[in-house]
Structures are given as C-alpha cells and as structure tokens.
C-alpha positions in Angstrom: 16.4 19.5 28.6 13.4 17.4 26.9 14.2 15.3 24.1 12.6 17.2 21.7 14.8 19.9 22.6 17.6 17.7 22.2 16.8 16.9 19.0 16.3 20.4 17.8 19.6 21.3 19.3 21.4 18.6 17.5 19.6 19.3 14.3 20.1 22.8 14.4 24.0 22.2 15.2 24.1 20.0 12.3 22.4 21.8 9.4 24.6 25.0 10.5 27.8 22.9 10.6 30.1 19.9 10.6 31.0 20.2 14.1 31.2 17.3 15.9 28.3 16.3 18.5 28.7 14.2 21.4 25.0 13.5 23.1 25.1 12.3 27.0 21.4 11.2 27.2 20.4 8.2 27.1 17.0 7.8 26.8 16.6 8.9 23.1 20.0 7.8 21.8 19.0 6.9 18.4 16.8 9.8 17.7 20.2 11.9 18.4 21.7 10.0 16.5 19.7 10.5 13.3 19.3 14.2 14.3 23.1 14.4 13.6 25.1 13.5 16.5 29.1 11.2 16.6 28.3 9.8 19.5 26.7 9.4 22.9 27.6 8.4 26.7 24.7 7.0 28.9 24.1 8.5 32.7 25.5 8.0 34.6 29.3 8.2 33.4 33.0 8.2 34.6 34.8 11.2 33.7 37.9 9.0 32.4 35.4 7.5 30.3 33.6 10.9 28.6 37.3 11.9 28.0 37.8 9.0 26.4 35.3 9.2 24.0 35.6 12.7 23.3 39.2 12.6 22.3 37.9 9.7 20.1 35.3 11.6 18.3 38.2 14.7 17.9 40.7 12.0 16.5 38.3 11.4 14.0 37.1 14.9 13.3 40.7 16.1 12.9 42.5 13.1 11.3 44.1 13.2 8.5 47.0 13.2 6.2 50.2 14.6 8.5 51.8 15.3 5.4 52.7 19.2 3.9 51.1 18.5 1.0 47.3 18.3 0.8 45.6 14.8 -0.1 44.2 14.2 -3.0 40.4 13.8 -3.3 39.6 10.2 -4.0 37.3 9.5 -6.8 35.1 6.1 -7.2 32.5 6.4 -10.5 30.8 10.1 -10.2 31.5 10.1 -6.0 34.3 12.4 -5.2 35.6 12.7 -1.4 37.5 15.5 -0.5 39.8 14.5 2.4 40.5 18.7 3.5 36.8 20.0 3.2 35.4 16.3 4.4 32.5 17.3 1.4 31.1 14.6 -1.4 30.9 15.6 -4.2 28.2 13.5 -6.6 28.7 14.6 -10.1 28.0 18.4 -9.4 26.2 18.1 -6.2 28.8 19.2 -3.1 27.4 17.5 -0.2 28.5 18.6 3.4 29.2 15.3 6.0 30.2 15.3 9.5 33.1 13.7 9.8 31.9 10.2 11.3 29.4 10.2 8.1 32.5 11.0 6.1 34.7 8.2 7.7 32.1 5.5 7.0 31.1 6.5 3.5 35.4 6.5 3.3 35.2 2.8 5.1 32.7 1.5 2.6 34.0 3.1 -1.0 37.6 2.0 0.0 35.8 -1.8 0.2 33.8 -1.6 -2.7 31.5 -4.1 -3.3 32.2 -5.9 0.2 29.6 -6.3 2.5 30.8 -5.0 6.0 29.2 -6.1 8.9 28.0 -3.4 11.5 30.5 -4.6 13.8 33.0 -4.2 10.8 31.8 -0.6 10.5 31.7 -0.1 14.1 35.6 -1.0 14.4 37.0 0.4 11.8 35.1 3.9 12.2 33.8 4.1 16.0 36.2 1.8 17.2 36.3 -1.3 19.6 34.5 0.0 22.4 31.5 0.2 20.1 31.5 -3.6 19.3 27.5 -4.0 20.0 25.9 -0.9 19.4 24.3 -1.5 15.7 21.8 1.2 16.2 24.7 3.8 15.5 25.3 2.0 12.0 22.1 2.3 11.6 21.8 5.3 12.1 24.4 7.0 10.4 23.0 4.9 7.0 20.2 6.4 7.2 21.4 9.6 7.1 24.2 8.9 4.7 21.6 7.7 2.0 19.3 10.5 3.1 22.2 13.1 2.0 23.5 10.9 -0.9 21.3 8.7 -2.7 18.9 10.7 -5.3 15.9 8.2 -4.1 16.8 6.6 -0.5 15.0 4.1 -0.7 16.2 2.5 -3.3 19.6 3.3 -3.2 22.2 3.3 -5.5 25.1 4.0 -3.6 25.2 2.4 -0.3 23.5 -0.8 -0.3 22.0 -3.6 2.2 22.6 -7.1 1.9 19.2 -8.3 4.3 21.4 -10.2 7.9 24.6 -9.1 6.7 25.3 -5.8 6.3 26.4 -2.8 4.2 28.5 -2.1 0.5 29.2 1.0 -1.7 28.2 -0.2 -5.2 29.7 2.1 -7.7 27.6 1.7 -10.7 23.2 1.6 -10.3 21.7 -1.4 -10.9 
C-alpha cells in the first residue's frame, strides 16, 4: 500500500472513530502519526515484539477505573475529561480523542503547569520502550492543539517551553 494510501486509511479510521491504530510502516512514520495513528513497528519485526506493542496500545485504549462505579470526569478551568467516553469537553465543545491523545492531555492537566519533557511524556503515556522517539510527542501535540486550542498556534492550553518541553496552562495568557 503507498503512503498516501496509508495516510488516507489512517485518516479515514480516525475521523470515523476512536479505534486504536497501530501503523507497521516505516518509511512515513510521522505522517501516520499525525494522520491519527497510537503507534507504529518498523520492518522488519519479531512477532513477540508486535504483540507486545499491541497489547500496550489495548492497555491503554481500555484502561481504566476497575471499580463498579463510574469515574468521575475531571475538571481543570473550562476543560472537562470524561474518563468513560475518553471525550473533552471545552466549555460546550465535546471533543472526541483517541485514547493515546486522551492519556497525554490526562498526563499534562494532572501536572499542571509543569513542563514534561518528551521523554517524560513518552514514559508515562507510551511507556519505556519509547524512550527516544520524540517525533511521536510531537506528533500527538500537534494534533492535540489542532483538536483543542481555538487558535493552534498560539495556544492556550497546551504549551511549549522552546528545549524543554510541554505544560497544560489552565488560564490564557
């Protein structure tokens, strides 16, 4: 399959649902990844390994509170996350994530106003095997702010501190 069709595929999956995406092609990694996909495997692969990482990215499509009752949503300022339907909510505005997008907007509003590194982000939401792969950080900002932030490029939400890395600010400034 070309990349282009890749990327259609992936885009297609993703604006029709929150299913998770696991890309095995390696020559346009980060254009899957900003077309919507959780993950990737490079050719060629060991079989323990693509198990591996699938049962990682279903782990953190399905996790969640074990508990009978439901969580709560968690609120910071007018951002609402709602841990059953893994939505945003932004003052009325219900915005659909997948769930990696969802566990690192969760990563970076449960450290508000630190700056996590992207080998912070990439161990607390991808974890450890994904130590040096800052282009999936990248990546996933993007789109997060794409989906969020009423102006991108100036964003008010998740923000960059230049070398360092990433923070959920609460309030504009």
């Amino acid at each position: 399959m070309s990349a282009n069709r890749n990327q259609d595929v992936t885009s297609g999956l993703r604006g029709a649902s929150a299913t998770t995406i696991l890309v095995v092609d390696e020559e346009r990694v980060l254009a899957a990844f900003e077309a919507g996909a959780d993950d990737y495997v490079t050719k060629p692969f060991q079989p323990r390994v693509l198990a591996a990482r699938v049962n990682a990215v279903l782990r953190r499509a399905h996790g969640g509170s074990a508990a009978d009752e439901p969580p709560e949503p968690e609120r910071l300022g007018d951002v609402t996350l709602d841990p059953l339907t893994h939505h945003v909510r932004i003052g009325d505005r219900s915005i659909a994530l997948s769930p990696t997008e969802y566990e690192l907007l969760r990563t970076l509003m449960h450290g508000i106003g630190h700056v996590f590194t992207p080998a912070d982000l990439l161990a607390r939401v991808w974890g450890p095997a994904y130590i040096r792969q800052a282009d999936i950080v990248r990546a996933n900002i993007y789109r997060l702010r794409r989906k969020l932030e009423p102006l991108p490029a100036k964003p008010r939400y998740i923000r960059s501190r230049p070398g360092v890395g990433y923070y959920f600010a609460e309030r504009s400034a």
